[in-house]
N, C-alpha and C positions, 0 to 999 in steps of 0.2 A: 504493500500500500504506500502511494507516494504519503509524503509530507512538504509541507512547505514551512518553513520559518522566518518569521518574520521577528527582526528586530527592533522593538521600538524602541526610540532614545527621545528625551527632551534634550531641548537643546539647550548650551551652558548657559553662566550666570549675564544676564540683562547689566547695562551699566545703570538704570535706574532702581535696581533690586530693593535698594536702601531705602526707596522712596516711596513702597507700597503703592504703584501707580497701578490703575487698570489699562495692560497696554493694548490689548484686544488684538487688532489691525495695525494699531499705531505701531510704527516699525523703527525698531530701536536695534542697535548695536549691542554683543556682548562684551565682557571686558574679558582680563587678561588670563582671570580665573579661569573665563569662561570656553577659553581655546584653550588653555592646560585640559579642562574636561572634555573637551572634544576629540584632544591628540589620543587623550587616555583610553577614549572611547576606540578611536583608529589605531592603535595600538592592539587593543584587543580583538577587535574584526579582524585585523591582518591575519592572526589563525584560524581563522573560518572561511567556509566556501563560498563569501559573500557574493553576488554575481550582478547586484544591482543597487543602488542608492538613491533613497527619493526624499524629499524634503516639500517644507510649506515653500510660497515665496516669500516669505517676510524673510530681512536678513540675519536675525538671531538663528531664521532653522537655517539660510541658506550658507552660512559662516563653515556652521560646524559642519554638514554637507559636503562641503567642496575641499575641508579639512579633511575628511574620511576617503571621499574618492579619490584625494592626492593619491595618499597613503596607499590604497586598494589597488590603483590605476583603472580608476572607474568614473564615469561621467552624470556626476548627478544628473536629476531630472526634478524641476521643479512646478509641482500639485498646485497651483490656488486652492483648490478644495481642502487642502491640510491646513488653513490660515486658522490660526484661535478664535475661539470664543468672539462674535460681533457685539461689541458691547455699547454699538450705538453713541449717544450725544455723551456718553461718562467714558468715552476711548482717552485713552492720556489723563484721566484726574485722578485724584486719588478720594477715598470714599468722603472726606470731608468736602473737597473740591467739589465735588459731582453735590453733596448734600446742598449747600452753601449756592452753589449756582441753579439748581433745579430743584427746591425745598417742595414740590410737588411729588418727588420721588424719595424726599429725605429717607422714609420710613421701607424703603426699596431693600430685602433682605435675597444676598446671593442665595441662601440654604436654599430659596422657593426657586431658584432656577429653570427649573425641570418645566416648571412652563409659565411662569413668569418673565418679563424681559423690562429692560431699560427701553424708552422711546430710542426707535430705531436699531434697534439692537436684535439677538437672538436669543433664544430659549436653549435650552439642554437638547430637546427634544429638535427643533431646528439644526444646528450643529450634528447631531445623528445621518440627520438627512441628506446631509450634504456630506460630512465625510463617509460615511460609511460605504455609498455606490463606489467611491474613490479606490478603498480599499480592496472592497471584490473583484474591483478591476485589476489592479496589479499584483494580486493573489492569481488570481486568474491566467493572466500572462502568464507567472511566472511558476506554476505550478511544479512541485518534487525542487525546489531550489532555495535560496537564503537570501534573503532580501535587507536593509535596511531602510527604515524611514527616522526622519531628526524631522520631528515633529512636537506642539508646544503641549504644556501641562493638560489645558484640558481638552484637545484632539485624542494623547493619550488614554485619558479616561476614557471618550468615549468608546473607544477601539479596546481597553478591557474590560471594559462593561458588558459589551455585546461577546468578547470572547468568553463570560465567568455567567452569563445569561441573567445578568444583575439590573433591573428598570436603573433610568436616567435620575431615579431618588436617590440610588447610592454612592451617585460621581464624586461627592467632597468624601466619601470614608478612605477614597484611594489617594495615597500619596503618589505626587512625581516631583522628587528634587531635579534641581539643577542637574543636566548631567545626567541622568540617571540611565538606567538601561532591563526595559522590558523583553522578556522572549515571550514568545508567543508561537508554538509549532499546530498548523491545519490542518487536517488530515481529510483523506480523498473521502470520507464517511460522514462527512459535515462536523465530525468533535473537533472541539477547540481544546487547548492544553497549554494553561501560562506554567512556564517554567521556570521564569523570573518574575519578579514585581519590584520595581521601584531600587533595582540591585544596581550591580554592574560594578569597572574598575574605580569608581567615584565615589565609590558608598564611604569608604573610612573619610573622605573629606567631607560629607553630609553629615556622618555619625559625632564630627569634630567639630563641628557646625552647631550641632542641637545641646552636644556637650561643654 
């Protein structure tokens, strides 16, 4: 029975990480950290059979990306449909920001996500719909092979939500650090099988991070 593996990664540290900003769409640069976890991540694919690379187009995923296909000699390929979370007219503020400038939304709670949204923005449930045809596509292509995507925290979830067959309520109980690195193997029978969560060669600088 083929399998397919797919490696999800988030991509490294944001240079506004400090600033608790909602970057959504809003396309920000990572910093220095944030290519050390990249390399680390490329570092570790180099011993696997990876045979293709895909990312968002924001530059935070497309960074780390073209960091891995150096390393690989593999030519990303860059998704719109992998872009984060649309978070509408609060894209770039942070939760005060956003309170402060549209007090019609002050009382506005991420937890209700799931089909809730910010004006102009998306839902939990929206983000599904859009990434997830994404994914069966390049599962598809690439069937019995090892894939990566550097894609952002909450694309992530939703792609092990639907792998763990968890509603779009349980998105905030799954962590994705900076950096971090999900496996995910398909199999030709439709089961899904995480093998990673929230792991990878970055975990002790996350673990260093909390501690």
């Amino acid at each position: 029975m083929k399998t397919t593996r797919l490696y999800l990664i988030r991509h490294g540290q944001v240079v506004n990480h400090h600033e608790f900003r909602y970057n959504g769409h809003f396309d920000v640069d990572i910093t220095d950290i944030g290519v050390l976890q990249m390399e680390n991540i490329a570092a570790f694919l180099a011993k696997e059979p990876v045979t293709a690379v895909y990312s968002s187009d924001l530059q935070r995923a497309t960074k780390g990306a073209d960091i891995i296909g150096k390393t690989l000699e593999l030519n990303p390929l860059k998704i719109t449909a992998f872009r984060e979370l649309h978070l509408g007219r609060w894209e770039g503020l942070t939760r005060e920001e956003g309170a402060e400038r549209f007090p019609e939304e002050a009382d506005f709670r991420f937890r209700d996500l799931a089909h809730a949204k910010v004006k102009g923005g998306e839902n939990l449930y929206d983000l599904k719909e859009r990434v997830m045809p994404a994914i069966h596509e390049i599962l598809n292509e690439h069937t019995g092979e090892h894939i990566a995507l550097v894609a952002h925290g909450g694309v992530n979830r939703v792609i092990l939500c639907d792998a763990m067959g968890l509603p779009m309520e349980n998105f905030f109980r799954i962590e994705q650090d900076y950096g971090c690195l999900n496996i995910i193997d398909y199999f030709e029978d439709g089961i899904k099988v995480v093998k990673l969560l929230n792991g990878g060669p970055n975990q002790e600088l996350n673990i260093a991070k909390i501690y």
